[in-house]
ZADO-1210 file (C-alpha; in nm, 4 decimals, padded with zeros to 6 digits):
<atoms>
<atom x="11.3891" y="07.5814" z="07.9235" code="UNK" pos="1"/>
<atom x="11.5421" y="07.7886" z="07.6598" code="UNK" pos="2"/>
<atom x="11.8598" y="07.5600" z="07.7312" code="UNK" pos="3"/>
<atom x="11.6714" y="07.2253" z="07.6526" code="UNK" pos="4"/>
<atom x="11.5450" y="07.3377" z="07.3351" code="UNK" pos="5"/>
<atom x="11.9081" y="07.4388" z="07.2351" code="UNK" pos="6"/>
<atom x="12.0326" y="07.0752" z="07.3254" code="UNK" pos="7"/>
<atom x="11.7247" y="06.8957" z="07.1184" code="UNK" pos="8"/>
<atom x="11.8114" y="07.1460" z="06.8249" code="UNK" pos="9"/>
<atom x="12.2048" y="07.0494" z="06.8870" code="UNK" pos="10"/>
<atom x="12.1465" y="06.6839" z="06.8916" code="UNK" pos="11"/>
<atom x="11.9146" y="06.7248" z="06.5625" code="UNK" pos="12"/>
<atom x="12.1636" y="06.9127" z="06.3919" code="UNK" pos="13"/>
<atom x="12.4238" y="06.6474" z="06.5016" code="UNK" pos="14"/>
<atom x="12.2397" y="06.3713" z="06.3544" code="UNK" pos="15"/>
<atom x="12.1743" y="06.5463" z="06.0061" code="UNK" pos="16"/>
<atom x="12.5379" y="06.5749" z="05.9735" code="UNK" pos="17"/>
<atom x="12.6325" y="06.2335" z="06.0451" code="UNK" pos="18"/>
<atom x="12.3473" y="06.1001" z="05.8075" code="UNK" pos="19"/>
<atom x="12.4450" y="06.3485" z="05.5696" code="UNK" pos="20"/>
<atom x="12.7942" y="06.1728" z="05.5890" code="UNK" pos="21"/>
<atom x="12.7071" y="05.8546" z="05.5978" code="UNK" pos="22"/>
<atom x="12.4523" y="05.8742" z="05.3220" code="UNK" pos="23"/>
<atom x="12.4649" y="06.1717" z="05.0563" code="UNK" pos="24"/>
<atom x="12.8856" y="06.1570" z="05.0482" code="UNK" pos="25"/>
<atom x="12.8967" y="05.7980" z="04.9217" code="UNK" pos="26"/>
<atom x="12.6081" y="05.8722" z="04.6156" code="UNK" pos="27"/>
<atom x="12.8234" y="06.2117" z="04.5293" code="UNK" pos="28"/>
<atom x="13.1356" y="06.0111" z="04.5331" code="UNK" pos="29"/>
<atom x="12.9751" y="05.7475" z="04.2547" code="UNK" pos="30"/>
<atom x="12.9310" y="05.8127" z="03.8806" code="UNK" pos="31"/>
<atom x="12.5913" y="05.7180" z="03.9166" code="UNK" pos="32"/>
<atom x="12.3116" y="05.5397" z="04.0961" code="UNK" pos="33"/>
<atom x="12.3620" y="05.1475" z="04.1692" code="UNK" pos="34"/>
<atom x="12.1897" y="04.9194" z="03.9049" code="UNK" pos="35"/>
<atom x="11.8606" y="04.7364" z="04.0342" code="UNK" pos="36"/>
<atom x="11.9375" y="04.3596" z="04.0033" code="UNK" pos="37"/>
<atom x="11.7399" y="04.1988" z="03.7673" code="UNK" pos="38"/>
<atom x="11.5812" y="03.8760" z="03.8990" code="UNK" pos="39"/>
<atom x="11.4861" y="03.7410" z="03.5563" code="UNK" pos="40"/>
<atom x="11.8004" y="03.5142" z="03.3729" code="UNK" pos="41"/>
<atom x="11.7645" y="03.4524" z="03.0406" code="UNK" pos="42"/>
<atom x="11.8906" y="03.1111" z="02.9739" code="UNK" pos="43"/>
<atom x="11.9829" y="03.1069" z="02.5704" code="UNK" pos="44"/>
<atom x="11.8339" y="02.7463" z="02.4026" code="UNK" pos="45"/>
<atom x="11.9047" y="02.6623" z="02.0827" code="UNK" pos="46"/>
<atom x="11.5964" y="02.5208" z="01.8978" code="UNK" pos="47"/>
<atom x="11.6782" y="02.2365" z="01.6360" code="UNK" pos="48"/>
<atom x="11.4542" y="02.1974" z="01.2957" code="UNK" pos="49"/>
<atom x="11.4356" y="01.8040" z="01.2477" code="UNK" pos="50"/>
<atom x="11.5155" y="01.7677" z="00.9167" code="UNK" pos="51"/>
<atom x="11.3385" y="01.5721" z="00.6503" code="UNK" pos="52"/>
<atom x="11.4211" y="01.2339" z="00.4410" code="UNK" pos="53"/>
<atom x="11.5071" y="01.3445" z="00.1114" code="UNK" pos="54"/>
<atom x="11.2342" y="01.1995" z="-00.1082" code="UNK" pos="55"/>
<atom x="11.3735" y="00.9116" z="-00.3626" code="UNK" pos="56"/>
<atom x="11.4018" y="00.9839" z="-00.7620" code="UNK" pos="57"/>
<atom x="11.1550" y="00.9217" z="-00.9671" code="UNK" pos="58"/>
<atom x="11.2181" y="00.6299" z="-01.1817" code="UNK" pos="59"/>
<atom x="11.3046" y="00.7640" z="-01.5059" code="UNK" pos="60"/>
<atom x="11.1122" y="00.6066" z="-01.7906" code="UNK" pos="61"/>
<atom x="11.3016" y="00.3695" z="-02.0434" code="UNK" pos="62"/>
<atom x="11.3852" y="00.5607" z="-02.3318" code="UNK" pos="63"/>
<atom x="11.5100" y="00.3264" z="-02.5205" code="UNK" pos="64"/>
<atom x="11.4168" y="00.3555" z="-02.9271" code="UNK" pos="65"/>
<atom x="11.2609" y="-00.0088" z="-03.0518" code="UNK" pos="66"/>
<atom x="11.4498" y="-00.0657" z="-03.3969" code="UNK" pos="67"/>
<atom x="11.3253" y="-00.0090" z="-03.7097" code="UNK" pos="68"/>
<atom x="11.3658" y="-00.2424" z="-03.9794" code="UNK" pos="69"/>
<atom x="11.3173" y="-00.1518" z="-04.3444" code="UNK" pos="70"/>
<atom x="11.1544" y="-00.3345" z="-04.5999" code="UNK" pos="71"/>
<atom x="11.2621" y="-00.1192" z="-04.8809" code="UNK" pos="72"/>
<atom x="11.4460" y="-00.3428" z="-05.1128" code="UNK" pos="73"/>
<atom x="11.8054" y="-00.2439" z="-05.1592" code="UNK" pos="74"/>
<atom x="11.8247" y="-00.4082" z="-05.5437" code="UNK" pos="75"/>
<atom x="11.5798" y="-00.3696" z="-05.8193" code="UNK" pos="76"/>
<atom x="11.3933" y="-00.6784" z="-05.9336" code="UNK" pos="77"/>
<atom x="11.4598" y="-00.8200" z="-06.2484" code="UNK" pos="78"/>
<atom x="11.0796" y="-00.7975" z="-06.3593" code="UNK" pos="79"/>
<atom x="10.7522" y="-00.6301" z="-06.2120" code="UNK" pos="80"/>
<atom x="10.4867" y="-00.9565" z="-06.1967" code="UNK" pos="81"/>
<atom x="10.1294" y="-00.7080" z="-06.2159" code="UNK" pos="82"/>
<atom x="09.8902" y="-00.8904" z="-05.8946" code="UNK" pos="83"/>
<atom x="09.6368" y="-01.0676" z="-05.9650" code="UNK" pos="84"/>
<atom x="09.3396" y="-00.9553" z="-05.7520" code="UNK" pos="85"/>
<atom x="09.2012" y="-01.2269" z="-05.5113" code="UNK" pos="86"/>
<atom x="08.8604" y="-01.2964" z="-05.4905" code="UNK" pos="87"/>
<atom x="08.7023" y="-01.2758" z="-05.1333" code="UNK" pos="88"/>
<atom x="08.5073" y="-01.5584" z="-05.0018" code="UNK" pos="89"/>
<atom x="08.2299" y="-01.6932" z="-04.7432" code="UNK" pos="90"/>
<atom x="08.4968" y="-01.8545" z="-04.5178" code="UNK" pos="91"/>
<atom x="08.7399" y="-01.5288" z="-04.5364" code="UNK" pos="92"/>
<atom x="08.4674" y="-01.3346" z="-04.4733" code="UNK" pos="93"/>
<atom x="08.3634" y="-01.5099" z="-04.1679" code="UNK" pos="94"/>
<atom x="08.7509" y="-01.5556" z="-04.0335" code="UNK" pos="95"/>
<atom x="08.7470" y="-01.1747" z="-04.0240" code="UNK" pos="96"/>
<atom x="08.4193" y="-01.1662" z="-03.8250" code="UNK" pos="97"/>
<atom x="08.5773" y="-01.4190" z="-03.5906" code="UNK" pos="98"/>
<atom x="08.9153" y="-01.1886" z="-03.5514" code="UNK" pos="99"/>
<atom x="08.7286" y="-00.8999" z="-03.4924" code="UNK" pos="100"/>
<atom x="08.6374" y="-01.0418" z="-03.1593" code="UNK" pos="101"/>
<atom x="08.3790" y="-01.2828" z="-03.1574" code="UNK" pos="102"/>
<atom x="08.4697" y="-01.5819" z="-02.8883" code="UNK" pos="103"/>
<atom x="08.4862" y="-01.9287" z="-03.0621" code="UNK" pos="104"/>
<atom x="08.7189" y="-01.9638" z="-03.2599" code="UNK" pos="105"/>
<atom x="08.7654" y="-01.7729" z="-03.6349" code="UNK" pos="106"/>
<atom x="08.4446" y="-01.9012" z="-03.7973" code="UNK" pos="107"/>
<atom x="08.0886" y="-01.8001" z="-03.6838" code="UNK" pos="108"/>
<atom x="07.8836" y="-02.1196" z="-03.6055" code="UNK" pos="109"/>
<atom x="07.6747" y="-02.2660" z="-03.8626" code="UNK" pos="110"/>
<atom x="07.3713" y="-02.2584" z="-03.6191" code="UNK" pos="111"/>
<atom x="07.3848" y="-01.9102" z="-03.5308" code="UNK" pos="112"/>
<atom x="07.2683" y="-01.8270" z="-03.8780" code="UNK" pos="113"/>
<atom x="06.9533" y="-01.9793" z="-03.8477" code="UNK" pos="114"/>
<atom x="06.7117" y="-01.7887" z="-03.6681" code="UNK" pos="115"/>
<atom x="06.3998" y="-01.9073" z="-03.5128" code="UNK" pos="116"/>
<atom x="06.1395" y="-01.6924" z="-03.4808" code="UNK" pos="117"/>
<atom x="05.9476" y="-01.6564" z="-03.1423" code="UNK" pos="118"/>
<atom x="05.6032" y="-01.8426" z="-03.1362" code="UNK" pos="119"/>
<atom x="05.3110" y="-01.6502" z="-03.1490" code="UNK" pos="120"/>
<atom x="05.0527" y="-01.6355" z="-02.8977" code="UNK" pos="121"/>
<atom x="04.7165" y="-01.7905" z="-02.9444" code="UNK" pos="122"/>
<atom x="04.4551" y="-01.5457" z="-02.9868" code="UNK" pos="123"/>
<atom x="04.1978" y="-01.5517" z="-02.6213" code="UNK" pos="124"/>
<atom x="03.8819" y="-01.7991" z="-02.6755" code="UNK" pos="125"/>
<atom x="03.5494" y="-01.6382" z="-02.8258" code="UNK" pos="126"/>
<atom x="03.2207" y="-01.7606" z="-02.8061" code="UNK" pos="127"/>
<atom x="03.0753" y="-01.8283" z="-03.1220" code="UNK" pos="128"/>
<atom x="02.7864" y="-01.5413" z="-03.2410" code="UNK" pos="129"/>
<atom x="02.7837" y="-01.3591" z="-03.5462" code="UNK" pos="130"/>
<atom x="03.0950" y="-01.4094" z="-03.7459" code="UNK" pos="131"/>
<atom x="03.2398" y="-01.6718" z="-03.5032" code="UNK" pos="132"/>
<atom x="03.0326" y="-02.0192" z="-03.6100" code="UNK" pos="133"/>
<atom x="03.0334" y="-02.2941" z="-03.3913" code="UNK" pos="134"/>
<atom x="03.2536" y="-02.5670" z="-03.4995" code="UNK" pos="135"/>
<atom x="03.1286" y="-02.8900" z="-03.5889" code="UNK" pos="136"/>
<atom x="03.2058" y="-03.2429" z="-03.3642" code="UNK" pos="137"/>
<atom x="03.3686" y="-03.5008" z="-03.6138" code="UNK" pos="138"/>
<atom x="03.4881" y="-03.7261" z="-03.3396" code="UNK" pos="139"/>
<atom x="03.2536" y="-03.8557" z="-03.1105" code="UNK" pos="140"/>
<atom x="03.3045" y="-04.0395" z="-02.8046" code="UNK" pos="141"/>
<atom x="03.0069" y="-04.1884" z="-02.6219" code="UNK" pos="142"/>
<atom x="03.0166" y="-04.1867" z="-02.1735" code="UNK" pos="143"/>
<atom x="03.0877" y="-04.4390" z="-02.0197" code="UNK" pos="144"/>
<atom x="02.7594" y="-04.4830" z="-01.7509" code="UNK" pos="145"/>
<atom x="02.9528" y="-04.5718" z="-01.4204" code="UNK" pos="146"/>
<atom x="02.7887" y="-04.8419" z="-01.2238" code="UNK" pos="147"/>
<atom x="02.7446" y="-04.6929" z="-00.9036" code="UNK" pos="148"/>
<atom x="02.4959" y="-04.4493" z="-01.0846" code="UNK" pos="149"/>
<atom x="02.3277" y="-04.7499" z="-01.3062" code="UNK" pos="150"/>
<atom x="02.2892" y="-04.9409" z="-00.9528" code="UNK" pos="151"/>
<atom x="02.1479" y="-04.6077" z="-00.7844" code="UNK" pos="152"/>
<atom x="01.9157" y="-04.5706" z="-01.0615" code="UNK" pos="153"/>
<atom x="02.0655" y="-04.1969" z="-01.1015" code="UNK" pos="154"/>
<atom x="02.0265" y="-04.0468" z="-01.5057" code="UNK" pos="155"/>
<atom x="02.0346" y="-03.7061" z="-01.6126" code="UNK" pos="156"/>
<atom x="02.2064" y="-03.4500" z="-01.8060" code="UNK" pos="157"/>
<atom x="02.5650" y="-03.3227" z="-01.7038" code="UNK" pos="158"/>
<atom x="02.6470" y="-02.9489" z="-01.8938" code="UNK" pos="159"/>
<atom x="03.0167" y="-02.9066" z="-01.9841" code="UNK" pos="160"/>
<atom x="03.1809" y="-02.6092" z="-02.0677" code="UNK" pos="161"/>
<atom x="03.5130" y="-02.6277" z="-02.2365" code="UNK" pos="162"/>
<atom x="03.8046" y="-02.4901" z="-02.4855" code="UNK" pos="163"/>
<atom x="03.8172" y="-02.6141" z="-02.8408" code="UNK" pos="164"/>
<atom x="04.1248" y="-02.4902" z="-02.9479" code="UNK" pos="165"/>
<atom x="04.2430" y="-02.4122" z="-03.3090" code="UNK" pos="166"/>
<atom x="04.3341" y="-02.7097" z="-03.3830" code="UNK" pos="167"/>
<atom x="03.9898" y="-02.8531" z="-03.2815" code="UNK" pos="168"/>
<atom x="04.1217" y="-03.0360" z="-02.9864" code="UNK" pos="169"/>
<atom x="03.9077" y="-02.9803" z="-02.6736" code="UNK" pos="170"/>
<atom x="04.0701" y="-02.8612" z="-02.3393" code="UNK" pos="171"/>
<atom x="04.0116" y="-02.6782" z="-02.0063" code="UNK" pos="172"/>
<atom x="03.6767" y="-02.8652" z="-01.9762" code="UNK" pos="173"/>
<atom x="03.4731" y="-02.8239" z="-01.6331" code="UNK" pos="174"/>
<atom x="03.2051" y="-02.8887" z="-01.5162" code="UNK" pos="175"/>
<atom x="02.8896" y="-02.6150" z="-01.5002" code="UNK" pos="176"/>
<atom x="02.5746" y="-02.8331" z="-01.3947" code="UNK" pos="177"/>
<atom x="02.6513" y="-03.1056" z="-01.1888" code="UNK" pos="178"/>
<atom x="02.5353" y="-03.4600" z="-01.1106" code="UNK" pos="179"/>
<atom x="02.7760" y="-03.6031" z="-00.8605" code="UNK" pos="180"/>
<atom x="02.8008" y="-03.9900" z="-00.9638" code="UNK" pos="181"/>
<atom x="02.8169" y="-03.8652" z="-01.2901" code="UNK" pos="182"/>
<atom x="03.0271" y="-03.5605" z="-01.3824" code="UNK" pos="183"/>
<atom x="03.3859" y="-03.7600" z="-01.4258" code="UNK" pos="184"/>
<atom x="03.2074" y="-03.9828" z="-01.6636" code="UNK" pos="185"/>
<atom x="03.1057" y="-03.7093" z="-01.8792" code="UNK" pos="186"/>
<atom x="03.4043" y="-03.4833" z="-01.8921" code="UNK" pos="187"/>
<atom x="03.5923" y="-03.7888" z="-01.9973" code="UNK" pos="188"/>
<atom x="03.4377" y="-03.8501" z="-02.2882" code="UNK" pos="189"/>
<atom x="03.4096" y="-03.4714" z="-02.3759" code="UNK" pos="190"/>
<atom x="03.7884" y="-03.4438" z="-02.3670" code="UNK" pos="191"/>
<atom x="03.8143" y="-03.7172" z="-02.6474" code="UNK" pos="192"/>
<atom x="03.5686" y="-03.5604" z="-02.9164" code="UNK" pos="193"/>
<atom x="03.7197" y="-03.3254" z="-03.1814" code="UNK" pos="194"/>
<atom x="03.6162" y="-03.0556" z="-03.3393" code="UNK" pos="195"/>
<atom x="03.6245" y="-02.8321" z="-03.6774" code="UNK" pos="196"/>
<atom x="03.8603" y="-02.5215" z="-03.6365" code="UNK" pos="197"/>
<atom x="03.6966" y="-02.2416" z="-03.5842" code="UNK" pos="198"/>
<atom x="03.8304" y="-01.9035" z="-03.7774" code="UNK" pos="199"/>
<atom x="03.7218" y="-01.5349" z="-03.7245" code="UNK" pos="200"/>
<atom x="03.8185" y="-01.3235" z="-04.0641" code="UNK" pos="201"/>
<atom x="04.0425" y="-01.6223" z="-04.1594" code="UNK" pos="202"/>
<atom x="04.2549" y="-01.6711" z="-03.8664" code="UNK" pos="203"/>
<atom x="04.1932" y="-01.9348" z="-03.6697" code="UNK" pos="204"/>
<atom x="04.0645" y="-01.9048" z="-03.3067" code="UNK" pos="205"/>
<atom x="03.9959" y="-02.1018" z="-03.0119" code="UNK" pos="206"/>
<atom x="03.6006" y="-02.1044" z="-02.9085" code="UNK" pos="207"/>
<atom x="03.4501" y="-02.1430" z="-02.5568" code="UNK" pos="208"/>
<atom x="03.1587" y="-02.3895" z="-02.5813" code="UNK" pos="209"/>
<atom x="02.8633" y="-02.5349" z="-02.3612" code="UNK" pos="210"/>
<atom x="02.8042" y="-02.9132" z="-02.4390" code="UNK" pos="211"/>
<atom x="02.5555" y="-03.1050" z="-02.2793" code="UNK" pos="212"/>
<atom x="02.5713" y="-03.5158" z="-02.2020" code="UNK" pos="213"/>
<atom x="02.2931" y="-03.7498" z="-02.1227" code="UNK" pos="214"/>
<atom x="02.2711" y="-04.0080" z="-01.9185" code="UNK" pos="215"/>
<atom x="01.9627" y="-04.2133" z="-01.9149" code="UNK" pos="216"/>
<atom x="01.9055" y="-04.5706" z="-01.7881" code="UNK" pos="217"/>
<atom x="01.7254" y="-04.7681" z="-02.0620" code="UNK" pos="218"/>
<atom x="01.4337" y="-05.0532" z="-01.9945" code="UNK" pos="219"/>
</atoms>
């Protein structure tokens, strides 16, 4: 027994050695330990900047001097004639106007200086009462009884109402109590009467009135 365990201890012995030998002598006989292998490569690129059009030169302004010519007389004139001051006119006047940019030509036109007032509105009717009289007919104008009405034996009284402007003209007349076979009869013969102007503190004014017209079949 004792002899196996001197054989196992032997052949362990044996096998440190050669390991020892194999192993630890190489590493001893280097000046030091291997280098690990890198497995990264760096691969060097070169990176180019694109490079940029050069921008184009400004266009240099002209700098060229205009001339200037004198107007200084170089000899003295025999005599010195004093000016004799002009008198302005209409027409230079107006040529200046024209210059100073009105379109047309240099001379303003003759109608422009004429100007026409605006017309003034008519004053709204009134009815007369108190200060406003009623105006008085001058021009009468008898109806015209239309057959149709004569044969139907048809009379009465037609009431107009109407406009009598200032200028005593009557207008805007309509009828306000009608009889049918009769009422274009009478407002044609109310729109040919005239009238007095009416005025209200001296102006003159257009007057709303009621006018009544009879027809009656005589005999």
């Amino acid at each position: 027994m004792v002899r196996q365990v001197q054989t196992v201890l032997v052949s362990m012995l044996m096998h440190i050695a050669a390991l020892f030998l194999i192993v630890v002598i190489p590493l001893l006989a280097m000046d030091g330990l291997p280098g690990v292998p890198s497995m990264t490569r760096y691969v060097p690129v070169e990176i180019k900047t694109p490079e940029m059009p050069a921008a184009p030169a400004p266009a240099l302004a002209s700098t060229r001097v205009p001339a200037v010519v004198s107007t200084t007389p170089t000899e003295a004139p025999a005599a010195i004639t004093p000016e004799s001051p002009e008198r302005p006119n209409v027409g230079d006047i107006t040529a200046t106007a024209g210059a100073a940019g009105i379109p047309g030509g240099n001379r303003l036109p003759a109608d422009s200086m004429n100007v026409t007032p605006p017309p003034q509105r008519e004053p709204d009717p009134v009815r007369p009462g108190g200060q406003v009289k009623a105006p008085t007919r001058v021009r009468y104008t008898p109806p015209v009884y239309p057959p149709t009405a004569i044969a139907a034996r048809i009379s009465g009284t037609v009431i107009v109402e109407a406009v009598i402007g200032i200028d005593g003209s009557v207008r805007n007349a309509r009828i306000v109590r009608s009889i049918p076979l009769l009422d274009d009869a009478a407002l044609s013969a109310v729109r040919q009467w005239r009238y007095t102007p009416t005025t209200l503190n001296g102006i003159p004014v257009p007057v709303v009135m009621t006018v009544s017209v009879r027809f009656e079949i005589g005999g």
